[in-house]
PDBQT receptor file of N, H, CA, C and O in Angstrom, charges set to zero:
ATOM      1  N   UNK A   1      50.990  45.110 358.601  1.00  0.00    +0.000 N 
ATOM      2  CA  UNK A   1      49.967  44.082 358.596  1.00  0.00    +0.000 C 
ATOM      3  C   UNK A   1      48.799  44.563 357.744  1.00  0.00    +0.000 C 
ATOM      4  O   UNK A   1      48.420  45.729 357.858  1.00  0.00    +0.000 OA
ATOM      5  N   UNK A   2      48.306  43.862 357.035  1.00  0.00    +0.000 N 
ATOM      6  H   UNK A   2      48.614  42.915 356.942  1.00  0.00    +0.000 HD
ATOM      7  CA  UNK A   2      47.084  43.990 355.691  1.00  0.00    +0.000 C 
ATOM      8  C   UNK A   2      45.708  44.183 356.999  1.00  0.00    +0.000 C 
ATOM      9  O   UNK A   2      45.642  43.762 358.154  1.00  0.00    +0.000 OA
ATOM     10  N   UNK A   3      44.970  44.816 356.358  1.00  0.00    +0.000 N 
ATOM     11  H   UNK A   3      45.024  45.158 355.419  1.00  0.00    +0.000 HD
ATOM     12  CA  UNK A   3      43.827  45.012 356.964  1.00  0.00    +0.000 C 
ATOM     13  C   UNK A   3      42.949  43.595 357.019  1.00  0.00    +0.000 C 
ATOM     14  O   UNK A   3      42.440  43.122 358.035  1.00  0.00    +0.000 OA
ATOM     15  N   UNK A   4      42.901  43.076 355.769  1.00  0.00    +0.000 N 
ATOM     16  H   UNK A   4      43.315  43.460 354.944  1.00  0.00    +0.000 HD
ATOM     17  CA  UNK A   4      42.174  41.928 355.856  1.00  0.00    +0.000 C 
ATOM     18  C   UNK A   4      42.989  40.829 356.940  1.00  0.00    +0.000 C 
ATOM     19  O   UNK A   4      42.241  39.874 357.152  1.00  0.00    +0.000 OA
ATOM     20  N   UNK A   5      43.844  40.744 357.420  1.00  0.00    +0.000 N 
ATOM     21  H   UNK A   5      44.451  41.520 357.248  1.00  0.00    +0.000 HD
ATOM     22  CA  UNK A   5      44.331  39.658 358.143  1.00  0.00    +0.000 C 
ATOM     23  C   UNK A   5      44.704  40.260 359.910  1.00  0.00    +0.000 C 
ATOM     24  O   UNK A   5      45.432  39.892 360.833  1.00  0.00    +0.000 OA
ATOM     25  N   UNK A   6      43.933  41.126 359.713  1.00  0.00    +0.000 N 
ATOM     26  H   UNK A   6      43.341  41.425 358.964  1.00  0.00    +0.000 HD
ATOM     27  CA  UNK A   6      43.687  41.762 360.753  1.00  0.00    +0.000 C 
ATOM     28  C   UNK A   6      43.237  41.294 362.105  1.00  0.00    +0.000 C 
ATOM     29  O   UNK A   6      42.078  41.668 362.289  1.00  0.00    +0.000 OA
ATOM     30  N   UNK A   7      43.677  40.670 363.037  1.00  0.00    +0.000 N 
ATOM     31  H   UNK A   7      44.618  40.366 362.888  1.00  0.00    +0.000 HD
ATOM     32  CA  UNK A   7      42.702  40.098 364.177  1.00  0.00    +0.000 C 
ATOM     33  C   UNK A   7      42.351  41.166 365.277  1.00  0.00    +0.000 C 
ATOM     34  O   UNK A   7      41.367  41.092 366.013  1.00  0.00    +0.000 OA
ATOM     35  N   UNK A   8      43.404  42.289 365.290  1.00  0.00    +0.000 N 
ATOM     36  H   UNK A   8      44.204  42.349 364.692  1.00  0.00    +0.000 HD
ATOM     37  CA  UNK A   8      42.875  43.201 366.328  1.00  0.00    +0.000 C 
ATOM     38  C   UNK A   8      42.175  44.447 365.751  1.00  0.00    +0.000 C 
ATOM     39  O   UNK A   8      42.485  45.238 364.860  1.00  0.00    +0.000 OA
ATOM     40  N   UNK A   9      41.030  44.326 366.653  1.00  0.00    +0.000 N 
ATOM     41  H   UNK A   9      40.779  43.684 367.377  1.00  0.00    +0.000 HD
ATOM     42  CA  UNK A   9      39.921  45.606 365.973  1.00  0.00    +0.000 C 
ATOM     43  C   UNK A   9      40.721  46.971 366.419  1.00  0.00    +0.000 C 
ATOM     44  O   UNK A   9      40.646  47.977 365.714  1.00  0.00    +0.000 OA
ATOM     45  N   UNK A  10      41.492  46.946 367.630  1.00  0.00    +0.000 N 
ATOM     46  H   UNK A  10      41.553  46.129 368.203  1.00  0.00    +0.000 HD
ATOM     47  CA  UNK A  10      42.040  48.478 367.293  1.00  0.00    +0.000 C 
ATOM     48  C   UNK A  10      43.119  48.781 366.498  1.00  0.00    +0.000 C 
ATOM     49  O   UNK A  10      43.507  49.871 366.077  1.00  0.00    +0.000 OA
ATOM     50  N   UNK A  11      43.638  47.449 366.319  1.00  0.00    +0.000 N 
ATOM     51  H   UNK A  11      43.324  46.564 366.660  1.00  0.00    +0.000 HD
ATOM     52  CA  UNK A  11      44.937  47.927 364.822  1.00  0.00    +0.000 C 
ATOM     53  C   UNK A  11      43.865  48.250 363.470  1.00  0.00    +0.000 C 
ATOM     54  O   UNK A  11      44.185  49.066 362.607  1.00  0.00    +0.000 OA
ATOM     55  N   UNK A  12      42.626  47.527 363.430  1.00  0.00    +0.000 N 
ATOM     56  H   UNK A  12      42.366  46.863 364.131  1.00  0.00    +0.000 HD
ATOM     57  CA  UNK A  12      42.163  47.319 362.255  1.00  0.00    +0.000 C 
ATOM     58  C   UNK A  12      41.643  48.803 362.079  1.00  0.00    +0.000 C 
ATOM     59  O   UNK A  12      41.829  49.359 360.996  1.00  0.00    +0.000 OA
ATOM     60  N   UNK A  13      41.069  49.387 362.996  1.00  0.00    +0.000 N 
ATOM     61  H   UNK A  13      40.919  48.935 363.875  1.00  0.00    +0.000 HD
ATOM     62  CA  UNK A  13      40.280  50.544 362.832  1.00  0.00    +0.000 C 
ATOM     63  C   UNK A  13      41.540  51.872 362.411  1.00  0.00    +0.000 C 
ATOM     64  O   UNK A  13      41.548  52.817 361.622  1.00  0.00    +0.000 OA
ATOM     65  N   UNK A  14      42.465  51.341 363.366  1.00  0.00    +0.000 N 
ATOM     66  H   UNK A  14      42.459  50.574 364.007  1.00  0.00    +0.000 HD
ATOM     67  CA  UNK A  14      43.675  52.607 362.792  1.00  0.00    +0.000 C 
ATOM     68  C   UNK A  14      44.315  52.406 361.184  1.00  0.00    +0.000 C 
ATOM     69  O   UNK A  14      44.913  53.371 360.708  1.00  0.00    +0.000 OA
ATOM     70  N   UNK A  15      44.193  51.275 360.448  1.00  0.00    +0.000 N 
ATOM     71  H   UNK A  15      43.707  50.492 360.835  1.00  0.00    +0.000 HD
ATOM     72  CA  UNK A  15      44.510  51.088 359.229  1.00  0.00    +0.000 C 
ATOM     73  C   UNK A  15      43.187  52.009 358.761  1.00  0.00    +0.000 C 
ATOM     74  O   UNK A  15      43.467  53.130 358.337  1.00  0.00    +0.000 OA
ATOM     75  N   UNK A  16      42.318  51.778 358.787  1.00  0.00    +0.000 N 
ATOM     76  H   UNK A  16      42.091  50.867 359.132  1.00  0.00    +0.000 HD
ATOM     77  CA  UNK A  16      40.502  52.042 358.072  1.00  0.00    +0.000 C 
ATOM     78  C   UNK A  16      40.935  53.626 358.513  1.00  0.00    +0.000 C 
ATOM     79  O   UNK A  16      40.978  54.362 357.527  1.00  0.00    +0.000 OA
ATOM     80  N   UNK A  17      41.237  54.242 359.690  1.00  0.00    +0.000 N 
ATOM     81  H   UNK A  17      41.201  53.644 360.491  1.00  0.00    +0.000 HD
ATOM     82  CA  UNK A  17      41.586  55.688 359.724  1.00  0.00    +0.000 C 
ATOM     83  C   UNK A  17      42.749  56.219 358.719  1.00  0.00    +0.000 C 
ATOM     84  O   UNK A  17      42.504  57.170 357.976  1.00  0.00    +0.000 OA
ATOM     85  N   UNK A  18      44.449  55.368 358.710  1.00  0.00    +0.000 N 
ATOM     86  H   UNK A  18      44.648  54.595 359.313  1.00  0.00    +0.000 HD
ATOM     87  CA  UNK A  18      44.652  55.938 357.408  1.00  0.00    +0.000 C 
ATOM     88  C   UNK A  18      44.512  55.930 356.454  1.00  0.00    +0.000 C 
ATOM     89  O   UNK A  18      45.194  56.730 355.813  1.00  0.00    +0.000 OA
ATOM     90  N   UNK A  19      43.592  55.079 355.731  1.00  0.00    +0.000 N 
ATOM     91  H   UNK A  19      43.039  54.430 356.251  1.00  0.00    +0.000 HD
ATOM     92  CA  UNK A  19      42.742  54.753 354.355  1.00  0.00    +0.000 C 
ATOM     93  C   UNK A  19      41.856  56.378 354.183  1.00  0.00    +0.000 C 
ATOM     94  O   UNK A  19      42.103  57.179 353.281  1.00  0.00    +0.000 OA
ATOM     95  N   UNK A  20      40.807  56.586 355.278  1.00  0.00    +0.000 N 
ATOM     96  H   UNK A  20      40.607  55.935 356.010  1.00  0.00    +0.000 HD
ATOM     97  CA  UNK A  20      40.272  57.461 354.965  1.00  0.00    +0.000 C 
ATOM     98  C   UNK A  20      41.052  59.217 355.203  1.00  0.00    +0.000 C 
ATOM     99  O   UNK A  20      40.483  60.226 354.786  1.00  0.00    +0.000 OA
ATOM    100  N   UNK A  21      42.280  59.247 355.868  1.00  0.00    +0.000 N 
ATOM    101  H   UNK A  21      42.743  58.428 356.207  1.00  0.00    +0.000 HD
ATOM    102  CA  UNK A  21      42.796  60.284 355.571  1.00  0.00    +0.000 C 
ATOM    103  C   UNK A  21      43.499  59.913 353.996  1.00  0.00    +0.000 C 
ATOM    104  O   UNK A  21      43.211  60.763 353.154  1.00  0.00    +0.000 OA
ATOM    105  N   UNK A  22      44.195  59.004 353.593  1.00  0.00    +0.000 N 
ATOM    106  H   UNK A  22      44.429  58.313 354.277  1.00  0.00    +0.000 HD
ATOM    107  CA  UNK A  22      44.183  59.239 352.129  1.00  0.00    +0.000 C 
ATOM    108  C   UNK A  22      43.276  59.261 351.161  1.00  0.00    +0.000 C 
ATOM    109  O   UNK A  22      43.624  59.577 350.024  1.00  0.00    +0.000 OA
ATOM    110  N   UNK A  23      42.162  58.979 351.405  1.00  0.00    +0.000 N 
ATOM    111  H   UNK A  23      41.879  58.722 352.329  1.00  0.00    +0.000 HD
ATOM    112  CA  UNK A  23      41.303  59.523 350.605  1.00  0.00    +0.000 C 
ATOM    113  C   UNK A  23      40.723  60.811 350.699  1.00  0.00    +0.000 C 
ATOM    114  O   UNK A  23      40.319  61.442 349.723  1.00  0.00    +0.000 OA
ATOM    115  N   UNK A  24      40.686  61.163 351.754  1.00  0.00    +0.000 N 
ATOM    116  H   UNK A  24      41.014  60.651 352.547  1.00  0.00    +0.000 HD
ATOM    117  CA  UNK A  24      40.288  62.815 351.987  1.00  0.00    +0.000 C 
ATOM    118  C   UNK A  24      41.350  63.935 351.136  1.00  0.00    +0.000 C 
ATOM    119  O   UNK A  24      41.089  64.988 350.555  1.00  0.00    +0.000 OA
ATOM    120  N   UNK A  25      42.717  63.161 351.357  1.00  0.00    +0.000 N 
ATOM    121  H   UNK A  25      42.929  62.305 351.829  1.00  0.00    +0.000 HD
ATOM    122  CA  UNK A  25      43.487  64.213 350.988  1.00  0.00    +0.000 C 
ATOM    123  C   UNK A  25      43.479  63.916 349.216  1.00  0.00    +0.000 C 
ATOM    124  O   UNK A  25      43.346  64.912 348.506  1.00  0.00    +0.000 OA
ATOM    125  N   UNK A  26      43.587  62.889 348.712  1.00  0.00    +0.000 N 
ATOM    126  H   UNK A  26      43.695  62.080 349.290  1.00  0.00    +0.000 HD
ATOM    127  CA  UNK A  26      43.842  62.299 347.601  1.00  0.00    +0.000 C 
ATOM    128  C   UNK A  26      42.502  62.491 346.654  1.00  0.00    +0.000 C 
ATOM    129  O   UNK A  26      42.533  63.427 345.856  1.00  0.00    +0.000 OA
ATOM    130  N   UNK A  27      41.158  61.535 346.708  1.00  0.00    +0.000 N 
ATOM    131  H   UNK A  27      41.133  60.774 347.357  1.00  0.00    +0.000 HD
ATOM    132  CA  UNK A  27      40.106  61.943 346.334  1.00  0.00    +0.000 C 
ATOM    133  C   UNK A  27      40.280  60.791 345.417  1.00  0.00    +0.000 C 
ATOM    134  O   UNK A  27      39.927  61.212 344.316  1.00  0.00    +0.000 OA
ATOM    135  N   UNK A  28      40.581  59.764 345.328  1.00  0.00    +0.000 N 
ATOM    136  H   UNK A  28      40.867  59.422 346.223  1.00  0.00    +0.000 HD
ATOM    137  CA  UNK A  28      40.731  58.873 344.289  1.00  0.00    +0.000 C 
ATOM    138  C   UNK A  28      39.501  57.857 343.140  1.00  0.00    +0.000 C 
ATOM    139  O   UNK A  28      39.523  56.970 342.286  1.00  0.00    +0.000 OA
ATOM    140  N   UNK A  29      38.468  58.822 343.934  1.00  0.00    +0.000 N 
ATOM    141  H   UNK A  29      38.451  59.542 344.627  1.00  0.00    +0.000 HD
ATOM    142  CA  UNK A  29      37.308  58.606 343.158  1.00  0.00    +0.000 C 
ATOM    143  C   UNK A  29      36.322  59.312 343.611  1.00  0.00    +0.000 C 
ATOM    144  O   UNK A  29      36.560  59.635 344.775  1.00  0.00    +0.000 OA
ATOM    145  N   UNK A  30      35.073  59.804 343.148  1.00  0.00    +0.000 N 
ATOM    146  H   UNK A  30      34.879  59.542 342.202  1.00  0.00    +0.000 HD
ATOM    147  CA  UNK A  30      33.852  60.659 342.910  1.00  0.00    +0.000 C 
ATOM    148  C   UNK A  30      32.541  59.616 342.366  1.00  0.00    +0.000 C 
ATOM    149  O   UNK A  30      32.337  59.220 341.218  1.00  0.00    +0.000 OA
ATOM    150  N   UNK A  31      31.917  59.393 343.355  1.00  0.00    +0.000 N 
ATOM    151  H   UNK A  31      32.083  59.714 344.287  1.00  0.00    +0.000 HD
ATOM    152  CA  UNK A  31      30.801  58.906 342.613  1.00  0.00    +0.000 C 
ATOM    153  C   UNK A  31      29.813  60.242 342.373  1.00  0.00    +0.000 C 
ATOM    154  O   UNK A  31      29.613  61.226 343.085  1.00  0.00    +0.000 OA
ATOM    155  N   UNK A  32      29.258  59.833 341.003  1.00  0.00    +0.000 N 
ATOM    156  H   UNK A  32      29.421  59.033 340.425  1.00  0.00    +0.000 HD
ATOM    157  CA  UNK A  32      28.223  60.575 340.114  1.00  0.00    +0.000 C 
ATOM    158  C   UNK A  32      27.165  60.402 340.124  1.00  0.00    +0.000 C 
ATOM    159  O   UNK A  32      26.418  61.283 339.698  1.00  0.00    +0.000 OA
ATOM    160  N   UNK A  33      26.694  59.287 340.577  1.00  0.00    +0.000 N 
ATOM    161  H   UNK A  33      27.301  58.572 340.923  1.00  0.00    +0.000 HD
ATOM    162  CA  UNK A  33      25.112  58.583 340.379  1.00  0.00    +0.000 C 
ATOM    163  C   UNK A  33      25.064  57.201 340.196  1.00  0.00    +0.000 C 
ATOM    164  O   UNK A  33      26.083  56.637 339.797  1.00  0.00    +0.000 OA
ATOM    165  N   UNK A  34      24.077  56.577 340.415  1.00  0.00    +0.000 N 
ATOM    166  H   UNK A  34      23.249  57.035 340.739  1.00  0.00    +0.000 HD
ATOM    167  CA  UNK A  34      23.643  55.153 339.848  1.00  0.00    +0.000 C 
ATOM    168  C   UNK A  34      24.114  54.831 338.430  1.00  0.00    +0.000 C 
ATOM    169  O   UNK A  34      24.387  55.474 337.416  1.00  0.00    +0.000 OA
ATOM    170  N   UNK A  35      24.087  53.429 338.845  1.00  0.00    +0.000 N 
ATOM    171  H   UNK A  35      23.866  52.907 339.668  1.00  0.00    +0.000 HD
ATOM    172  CA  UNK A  35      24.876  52.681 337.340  1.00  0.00    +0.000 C 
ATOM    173  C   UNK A  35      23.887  51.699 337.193  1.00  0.00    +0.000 C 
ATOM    174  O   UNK A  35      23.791  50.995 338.198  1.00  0.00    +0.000 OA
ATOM    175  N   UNK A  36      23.090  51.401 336.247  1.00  0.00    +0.000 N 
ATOM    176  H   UNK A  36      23.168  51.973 335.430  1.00  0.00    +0.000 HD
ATOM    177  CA  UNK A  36      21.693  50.308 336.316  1.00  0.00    +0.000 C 
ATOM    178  C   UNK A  36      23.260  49.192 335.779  1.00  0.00    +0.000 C 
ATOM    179  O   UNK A  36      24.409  49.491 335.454  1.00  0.00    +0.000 OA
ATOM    180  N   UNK A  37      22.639  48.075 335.898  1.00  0.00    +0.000 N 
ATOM    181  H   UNK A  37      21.706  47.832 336.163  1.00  0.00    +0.000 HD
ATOM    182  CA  UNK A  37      23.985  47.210 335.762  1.00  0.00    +0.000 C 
ATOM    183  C   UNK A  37      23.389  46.019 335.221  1.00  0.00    +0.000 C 
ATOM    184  O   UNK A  37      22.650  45.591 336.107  1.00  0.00    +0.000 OA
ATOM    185  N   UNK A  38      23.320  45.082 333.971  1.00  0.00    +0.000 N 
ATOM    186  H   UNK A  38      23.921  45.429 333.250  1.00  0.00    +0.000 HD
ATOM    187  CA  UNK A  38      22.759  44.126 333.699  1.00  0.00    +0.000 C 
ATOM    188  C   UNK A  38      23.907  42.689 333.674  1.00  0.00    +0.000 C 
ATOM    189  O   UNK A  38      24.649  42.946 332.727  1.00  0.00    +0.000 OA
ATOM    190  N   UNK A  39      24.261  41.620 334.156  1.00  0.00    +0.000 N 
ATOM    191  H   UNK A  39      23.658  41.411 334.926  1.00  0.00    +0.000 HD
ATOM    192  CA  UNK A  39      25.005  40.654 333.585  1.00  0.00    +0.000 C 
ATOM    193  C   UNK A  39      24.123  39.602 333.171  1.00  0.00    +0.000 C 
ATOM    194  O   UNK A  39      22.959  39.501 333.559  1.00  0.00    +0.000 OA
ATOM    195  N   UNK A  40      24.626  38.919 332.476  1.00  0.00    +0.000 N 
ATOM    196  H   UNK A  40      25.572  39.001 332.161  1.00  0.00    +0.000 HD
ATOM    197  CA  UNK A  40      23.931  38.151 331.340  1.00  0.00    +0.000 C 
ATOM    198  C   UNK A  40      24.731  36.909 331.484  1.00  0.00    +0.000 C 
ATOM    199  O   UNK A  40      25.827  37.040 332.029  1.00  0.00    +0.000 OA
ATOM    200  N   UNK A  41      24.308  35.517 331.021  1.00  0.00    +0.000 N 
ATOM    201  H   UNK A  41      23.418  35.410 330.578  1.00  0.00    +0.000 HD
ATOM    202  CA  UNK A  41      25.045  34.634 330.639  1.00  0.00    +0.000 C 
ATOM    203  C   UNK A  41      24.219  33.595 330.033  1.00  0.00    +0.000 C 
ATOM    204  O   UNK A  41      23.000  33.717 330.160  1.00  0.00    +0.000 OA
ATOM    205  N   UNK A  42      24.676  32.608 329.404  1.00  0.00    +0.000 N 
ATOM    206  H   UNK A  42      25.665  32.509 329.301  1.00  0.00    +0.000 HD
ATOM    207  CA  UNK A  42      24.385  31.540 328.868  1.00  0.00    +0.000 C 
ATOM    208  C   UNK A  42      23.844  30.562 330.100  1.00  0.00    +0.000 C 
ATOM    209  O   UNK A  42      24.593  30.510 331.076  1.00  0.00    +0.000 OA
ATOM    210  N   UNK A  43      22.781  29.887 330.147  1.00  0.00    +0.000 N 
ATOM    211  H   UNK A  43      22.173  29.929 329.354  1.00  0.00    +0.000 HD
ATOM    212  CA  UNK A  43      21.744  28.776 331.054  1.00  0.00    +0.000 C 
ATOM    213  C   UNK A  43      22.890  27.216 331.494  1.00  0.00    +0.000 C 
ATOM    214  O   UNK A  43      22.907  26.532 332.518  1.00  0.00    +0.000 OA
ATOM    215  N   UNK A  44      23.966  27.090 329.844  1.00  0.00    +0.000 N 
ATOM    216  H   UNK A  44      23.952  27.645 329.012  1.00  0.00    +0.000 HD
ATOM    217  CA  UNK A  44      24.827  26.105 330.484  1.00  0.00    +0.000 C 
ATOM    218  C   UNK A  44      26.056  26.853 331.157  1.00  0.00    +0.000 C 
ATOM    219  O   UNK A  44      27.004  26.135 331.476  1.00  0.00    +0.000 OA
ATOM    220  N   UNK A  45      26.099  27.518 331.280  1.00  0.00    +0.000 N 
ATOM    221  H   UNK A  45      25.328  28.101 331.021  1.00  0.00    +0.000 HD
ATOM    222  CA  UNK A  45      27.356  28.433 332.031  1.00  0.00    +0.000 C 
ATOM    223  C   UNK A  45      27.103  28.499 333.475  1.00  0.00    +0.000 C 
ATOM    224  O   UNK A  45      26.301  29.248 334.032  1.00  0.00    +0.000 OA
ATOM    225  N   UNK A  46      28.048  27.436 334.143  1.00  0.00    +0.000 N 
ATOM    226  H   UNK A  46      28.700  26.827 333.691  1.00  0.00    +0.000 HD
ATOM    227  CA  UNK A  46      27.907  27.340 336.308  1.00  0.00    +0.000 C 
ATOM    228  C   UNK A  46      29.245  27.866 336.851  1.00  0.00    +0.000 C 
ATOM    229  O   UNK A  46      30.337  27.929 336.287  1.00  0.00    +0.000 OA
ATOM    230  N   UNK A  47      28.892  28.214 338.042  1.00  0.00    +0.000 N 
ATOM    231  H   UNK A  47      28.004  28.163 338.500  1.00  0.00    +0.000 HD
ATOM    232  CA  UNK A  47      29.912  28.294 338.558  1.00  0.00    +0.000 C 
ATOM    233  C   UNK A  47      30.641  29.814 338.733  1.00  0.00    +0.000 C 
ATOM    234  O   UNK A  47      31.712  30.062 339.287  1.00  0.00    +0.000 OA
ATOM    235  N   UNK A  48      29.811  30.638 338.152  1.00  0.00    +0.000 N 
ATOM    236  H   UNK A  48      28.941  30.437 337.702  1.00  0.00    +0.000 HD
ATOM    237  CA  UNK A  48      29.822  31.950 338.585  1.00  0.00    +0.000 C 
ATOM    238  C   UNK A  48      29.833  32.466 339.127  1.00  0.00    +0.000 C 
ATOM    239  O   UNK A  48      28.615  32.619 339.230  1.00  0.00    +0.000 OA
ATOM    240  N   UNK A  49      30.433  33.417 340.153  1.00  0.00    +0.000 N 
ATOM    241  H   UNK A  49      31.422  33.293 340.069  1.00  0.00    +0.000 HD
ATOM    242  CA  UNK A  49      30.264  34.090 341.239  1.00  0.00    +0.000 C 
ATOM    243  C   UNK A  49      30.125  35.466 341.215  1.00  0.00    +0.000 C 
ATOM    244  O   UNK A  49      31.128  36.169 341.096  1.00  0.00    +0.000 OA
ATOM    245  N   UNK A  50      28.578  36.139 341.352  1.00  0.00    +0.000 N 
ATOM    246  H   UNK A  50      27.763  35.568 341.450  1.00  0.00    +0.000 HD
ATOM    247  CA  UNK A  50      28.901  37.321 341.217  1.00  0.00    +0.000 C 
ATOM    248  C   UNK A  50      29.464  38.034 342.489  1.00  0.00    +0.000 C 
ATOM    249  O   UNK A  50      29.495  37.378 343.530  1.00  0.00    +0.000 OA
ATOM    250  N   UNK A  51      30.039  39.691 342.489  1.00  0.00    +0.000 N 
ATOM    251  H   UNK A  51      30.014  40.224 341.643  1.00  0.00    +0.000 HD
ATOM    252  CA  UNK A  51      30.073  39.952 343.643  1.00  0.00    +0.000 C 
ATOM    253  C   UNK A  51      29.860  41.687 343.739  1.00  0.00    +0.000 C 
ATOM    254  O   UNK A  51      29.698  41.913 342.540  1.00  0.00    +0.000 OA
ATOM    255  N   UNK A  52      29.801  42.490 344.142  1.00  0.00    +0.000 N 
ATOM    256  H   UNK A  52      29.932  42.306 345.116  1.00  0.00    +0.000 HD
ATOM    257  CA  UNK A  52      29.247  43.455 344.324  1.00  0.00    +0.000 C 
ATOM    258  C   UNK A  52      29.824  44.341 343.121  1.00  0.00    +0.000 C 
ATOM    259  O   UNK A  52      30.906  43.916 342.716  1.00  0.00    +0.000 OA
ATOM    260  N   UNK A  53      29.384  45.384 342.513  1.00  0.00    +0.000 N 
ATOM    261  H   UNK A  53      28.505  45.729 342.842  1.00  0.00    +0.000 HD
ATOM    262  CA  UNK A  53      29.562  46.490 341.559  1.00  0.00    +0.000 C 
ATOM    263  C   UNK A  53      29.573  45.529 340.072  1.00  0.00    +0.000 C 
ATOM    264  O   UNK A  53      30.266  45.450 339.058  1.00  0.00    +0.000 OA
ATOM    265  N   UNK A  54      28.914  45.177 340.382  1.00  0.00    +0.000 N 
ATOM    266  H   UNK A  54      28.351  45.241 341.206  1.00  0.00    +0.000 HD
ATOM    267  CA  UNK A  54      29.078  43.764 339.045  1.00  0.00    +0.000 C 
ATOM    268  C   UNK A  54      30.477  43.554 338.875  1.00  0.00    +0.000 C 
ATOM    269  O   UNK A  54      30.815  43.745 337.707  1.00  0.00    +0.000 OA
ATOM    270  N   UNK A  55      31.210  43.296 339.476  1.00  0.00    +0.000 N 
ATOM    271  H   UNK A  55      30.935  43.141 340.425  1.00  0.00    +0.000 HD
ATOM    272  CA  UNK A  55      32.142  42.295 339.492  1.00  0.00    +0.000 C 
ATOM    273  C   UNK A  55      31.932  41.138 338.789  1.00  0.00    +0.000 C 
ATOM    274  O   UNK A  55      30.941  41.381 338.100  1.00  0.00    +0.000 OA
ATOM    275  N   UNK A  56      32.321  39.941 338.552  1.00  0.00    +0.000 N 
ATOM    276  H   UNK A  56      33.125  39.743 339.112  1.00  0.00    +0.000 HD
ATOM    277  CA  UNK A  56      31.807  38.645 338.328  1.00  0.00    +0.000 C 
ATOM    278  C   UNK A  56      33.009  37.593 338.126  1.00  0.00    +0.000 C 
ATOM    279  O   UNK A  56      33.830  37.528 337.212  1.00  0.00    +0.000 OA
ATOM    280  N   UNK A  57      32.849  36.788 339.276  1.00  0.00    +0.000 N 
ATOM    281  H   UNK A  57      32.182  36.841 340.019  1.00  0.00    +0.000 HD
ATOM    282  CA  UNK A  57      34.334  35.667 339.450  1.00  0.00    +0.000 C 
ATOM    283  C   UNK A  57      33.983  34.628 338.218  1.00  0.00    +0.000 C 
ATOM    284  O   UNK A  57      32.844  34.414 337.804  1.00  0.00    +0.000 OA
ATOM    285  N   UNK A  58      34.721  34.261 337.911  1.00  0.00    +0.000 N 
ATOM    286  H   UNK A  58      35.647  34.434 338.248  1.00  0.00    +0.000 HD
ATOM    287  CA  UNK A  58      34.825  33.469 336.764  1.00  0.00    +0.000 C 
ATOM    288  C   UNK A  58      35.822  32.212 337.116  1.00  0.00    +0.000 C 
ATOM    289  O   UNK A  58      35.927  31.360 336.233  1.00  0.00    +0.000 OA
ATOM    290  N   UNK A  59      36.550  32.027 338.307  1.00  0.00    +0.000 N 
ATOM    291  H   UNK A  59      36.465  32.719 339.024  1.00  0.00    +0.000 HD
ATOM    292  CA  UNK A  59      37.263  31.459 338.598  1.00  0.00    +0.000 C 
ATOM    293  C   UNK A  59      36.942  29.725 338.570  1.00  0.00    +0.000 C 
ATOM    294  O   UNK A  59      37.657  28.857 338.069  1.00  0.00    +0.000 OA
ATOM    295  N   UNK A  60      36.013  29.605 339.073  1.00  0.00    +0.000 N 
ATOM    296  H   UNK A  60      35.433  30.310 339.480  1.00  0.00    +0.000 HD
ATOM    297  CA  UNK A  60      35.173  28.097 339.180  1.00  0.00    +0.000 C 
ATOM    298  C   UNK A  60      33.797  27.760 337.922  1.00  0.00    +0.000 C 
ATOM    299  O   UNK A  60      32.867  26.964 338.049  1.00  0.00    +0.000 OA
ATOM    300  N   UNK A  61      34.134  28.781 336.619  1.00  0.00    +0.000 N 
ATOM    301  H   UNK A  61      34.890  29.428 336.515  1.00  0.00    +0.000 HD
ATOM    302  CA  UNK A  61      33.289  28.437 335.777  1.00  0.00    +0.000 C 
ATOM    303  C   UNK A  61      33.375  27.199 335.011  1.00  0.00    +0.000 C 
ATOM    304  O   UNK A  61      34.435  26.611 334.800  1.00  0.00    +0.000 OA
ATOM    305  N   UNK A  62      32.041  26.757 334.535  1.00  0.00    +0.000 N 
ATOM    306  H   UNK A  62      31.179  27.234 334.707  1.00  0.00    +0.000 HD
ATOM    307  CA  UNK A  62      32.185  25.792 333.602  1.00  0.00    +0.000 C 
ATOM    308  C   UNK A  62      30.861  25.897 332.895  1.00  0.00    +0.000 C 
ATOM    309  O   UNK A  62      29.937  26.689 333.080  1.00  0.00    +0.000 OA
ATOM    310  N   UNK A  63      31.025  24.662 331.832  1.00  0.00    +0.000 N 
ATOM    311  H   UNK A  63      31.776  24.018 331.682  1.00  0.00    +0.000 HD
ATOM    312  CA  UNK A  63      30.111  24.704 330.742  1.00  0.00    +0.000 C 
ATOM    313  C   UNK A  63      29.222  23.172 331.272  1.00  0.00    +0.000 C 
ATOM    314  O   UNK A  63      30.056  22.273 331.377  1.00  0.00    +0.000 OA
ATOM    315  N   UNK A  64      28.165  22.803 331.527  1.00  0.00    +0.000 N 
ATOM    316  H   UNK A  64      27.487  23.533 331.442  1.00  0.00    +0.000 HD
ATOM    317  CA  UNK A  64      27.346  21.654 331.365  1.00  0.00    +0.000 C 
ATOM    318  C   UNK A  64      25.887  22.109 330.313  1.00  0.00    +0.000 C 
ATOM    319  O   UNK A  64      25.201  23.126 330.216  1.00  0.00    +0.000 OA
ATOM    320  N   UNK A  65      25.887  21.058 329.792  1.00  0.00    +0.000 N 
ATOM    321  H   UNK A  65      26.445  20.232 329.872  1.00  0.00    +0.000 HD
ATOM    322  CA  UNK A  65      25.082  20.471 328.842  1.00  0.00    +0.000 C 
ATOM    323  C   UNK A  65      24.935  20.086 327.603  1.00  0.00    +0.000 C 
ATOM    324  O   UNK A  65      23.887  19.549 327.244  1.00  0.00    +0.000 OA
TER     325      UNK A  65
């Protein structure tokens, strides 16, 4: 069962426990420091969704004007 479709918090927490033993053992990333992060777009450009680490959904974009 996927973590996200998770309804029981003690199955959910034992998935989130082997996530973080593979990362302990594995190491699959290192953060270094801050990332200043700018996104930009055009004033007729809607429908954007940003979402965390600058991500940016593009899925429901469009152009008006």
């Amino acid at each position: 069962m996927p973590l996200r479709s998770s309804n029981d918090p003690v199955r959910s927490q034992e998935l989130i426990d082997e996530i973080q033993v593979i990362w302990d053992r594995d190491t699959p990333g290192v953060i270094l420091s801050q990332q200043p992060t700018l996104i930009a777009w055009n004033p007729d450009v809607h429908g954007i969704v940003p979402t965390i680490t600058s991500m940016v959904l593009f899925h429901d974009a469009f152009l008006a004007g």
